[in-house]
Every structure is written in C-alpha cells, then in structure tokens.
C-alpha positions in Angstrom: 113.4 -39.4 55.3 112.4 -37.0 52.6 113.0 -38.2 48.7 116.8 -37.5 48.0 118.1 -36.6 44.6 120.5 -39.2 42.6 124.2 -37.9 42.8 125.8 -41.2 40.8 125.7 -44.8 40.2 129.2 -46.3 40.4 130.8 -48.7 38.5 133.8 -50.8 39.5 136.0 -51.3 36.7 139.2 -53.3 36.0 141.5 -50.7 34.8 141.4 -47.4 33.3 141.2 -48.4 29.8 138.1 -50.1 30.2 136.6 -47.0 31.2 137.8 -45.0 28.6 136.2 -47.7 25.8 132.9 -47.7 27.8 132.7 -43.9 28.1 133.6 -43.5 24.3 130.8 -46.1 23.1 128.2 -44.0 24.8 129.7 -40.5 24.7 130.6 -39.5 27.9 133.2 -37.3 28.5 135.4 -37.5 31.5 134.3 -34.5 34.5 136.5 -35.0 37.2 138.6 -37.9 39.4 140.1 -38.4 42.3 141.7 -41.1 44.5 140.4 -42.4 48.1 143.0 -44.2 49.7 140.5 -45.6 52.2 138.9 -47.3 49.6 142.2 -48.3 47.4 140.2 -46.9 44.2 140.5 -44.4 41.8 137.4 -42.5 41.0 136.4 -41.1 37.7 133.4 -39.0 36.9 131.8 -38.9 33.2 129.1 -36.6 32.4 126.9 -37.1 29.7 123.5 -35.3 28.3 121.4 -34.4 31.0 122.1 -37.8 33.2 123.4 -38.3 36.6 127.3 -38.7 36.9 128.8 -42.3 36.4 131.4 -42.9 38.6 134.3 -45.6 37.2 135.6 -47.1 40.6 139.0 -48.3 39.4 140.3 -50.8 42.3 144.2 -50.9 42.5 144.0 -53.3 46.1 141.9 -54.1 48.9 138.1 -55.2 48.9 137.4 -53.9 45.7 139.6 -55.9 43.1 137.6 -58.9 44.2 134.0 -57.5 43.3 131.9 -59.5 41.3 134.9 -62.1 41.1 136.8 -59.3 39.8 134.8 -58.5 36.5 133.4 -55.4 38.2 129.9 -54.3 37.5 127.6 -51.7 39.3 128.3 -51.4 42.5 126.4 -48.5 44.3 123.6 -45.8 43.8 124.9 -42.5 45.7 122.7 -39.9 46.6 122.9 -36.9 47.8 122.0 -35.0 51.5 122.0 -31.2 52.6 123.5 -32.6 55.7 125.6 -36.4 56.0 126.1 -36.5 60.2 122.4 -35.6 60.3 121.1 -37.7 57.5 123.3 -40.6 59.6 121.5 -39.7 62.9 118.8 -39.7 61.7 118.9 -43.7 60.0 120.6 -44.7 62.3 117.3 -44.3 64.7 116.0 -46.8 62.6 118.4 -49.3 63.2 120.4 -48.2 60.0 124.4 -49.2 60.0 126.5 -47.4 58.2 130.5 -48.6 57.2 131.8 -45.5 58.1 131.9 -43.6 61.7 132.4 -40.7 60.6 132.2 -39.5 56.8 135.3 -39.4 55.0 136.6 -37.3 52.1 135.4 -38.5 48.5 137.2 -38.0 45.4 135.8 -34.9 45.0 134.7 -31.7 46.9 132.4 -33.7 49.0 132.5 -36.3 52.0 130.9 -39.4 51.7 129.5 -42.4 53.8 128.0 -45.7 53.4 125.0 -47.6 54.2 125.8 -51.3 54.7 123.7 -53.5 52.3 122.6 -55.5 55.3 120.9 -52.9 56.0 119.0 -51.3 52.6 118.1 -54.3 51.2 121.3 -56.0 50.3 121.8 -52.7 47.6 124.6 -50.6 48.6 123.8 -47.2 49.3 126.6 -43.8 49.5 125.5 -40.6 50.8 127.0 -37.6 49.8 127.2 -33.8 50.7 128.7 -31.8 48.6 131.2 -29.3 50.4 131.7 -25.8 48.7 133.9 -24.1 50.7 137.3 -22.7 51.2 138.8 -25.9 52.5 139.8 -28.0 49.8 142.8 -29.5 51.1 142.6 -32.9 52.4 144.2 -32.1 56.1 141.8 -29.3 56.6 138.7 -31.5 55.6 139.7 -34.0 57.6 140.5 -32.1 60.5 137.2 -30.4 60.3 134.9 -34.0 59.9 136.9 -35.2 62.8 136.2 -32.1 64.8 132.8 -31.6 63.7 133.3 -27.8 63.4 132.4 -25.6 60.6 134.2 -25.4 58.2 135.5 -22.0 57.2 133.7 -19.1 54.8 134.6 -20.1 51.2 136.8 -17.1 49.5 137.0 -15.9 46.1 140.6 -14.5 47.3 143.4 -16.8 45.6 
C-alpha cells in the first residue's frame, strides 16, 4: 500500500467540557461534530494552524467509557483512502482484519472502518474516505454502502 495522508488522531474524552478546556489551552476551534451510534460516541472535530484535525471521541455507553480505565487518552490515528472497500480488499490479502464488514457512516461526510490492533501492531488504525456527494442523509448512505452502488452525481441544486 502506497503512503496515505493523516486525516486525524482521536481522542477519547470524558465529557464535553473537557474538550472544550483542552481545545481553548491550545487554540483550537471547534470544525464540525457528529454522533455514531454504532460506536455510542459523540465526535468533535477542532482545527487548528495548519495541523491535522483532532477528533474528541466523547463516549456516552458501550466500549468506549471504559478506555484507558475511563480517563480517555489517544485512541486512534485515522487516515485517509481514495477508496475504503478497496483499500480493505486489498489488506485484507495480507491477512489484515478489520472490526467492521462493511464501512459505516462517520460523523461526518465520510464512511469509516477499522483495522483491529491485533493486527497493526496493537495501534489502532481508521480508514476514511471522504464522500462529496449528493447523499448526505444517513438512509441514503447507508443504503448505498450496503448496496455497493454508486452513489448519486452531487448537485448544486437545493
């Protein structure tokens, strides 16, 4: 596999607040967020001066609340592929596992999947692909991973 470009590191973080303190000590400024009920988490994005994104994964249940005995901590270095099913396909050759069957929506306009640490060193790894098109809704996103059709033409029409 060719070099791939850092999309993130994410940080699991107790609560909101925490995130908000952390981001205001070292000037980021909040870009986006989004929930992923697979995951239980809320997601939030900071920007910052020329960096990659941090994502603050904020557990409300599941897996999650227990990392790193529930202090949080950094959790996973996401980067990013033209192409997910094939970057999968293509790993998986190599005896890669990934947690995920299929990718699912992440809590933004891209779908996302894991590498299980067993299986990159005990460091876990996300892949992301970004997805600019006209489907934003969840259902239709969905619908077209499951499917593994095309997605539709993005639009400029409102």
């Amino acid at each position: 596999m060719k070099a791939l470009s850092l999309h993130h590191v994410g940080i699991v973080i107790p609560d909101e607040h925490t995130a908000e303190l952390f981001a205001r000590l070292f000037g980021l400024v909040e870009d986006y967020r989004g929930y992923v009920p697979e995951y239980e988490a809320l997601c939030i994005f900071m920007k910052g001066n020329d960096m990659s994104p941090i994502e603050f994964v904020v557990p409300d249940g599941g897996n999650l609340m227990a990392f790193n005995k529930g202090k949080g901590g950094i959790h996973h270095l996401a980067f990013e592929v033209a192409d997910i099913r094939a970057a999968r396909e293509e790993m998986s050759k190599e005896g890669i596992q990934f947690l995920e069957e299929i990718p699912i929506k992440g809590a933004g306009d891209f779908i996302v999947n894991f590498i299980r640490p067993s299986s990159a060193y005990r460091i876990l790894v996300e892949f992301v692909e970004k997805r600019n098109d006209a489907c934003s809704d969840v259902l239709c996103l969905i619908n077209s991973i499951a499917s593994e059709k095309p997605l539709p033409p993005a639009s400029d029409e409102f």
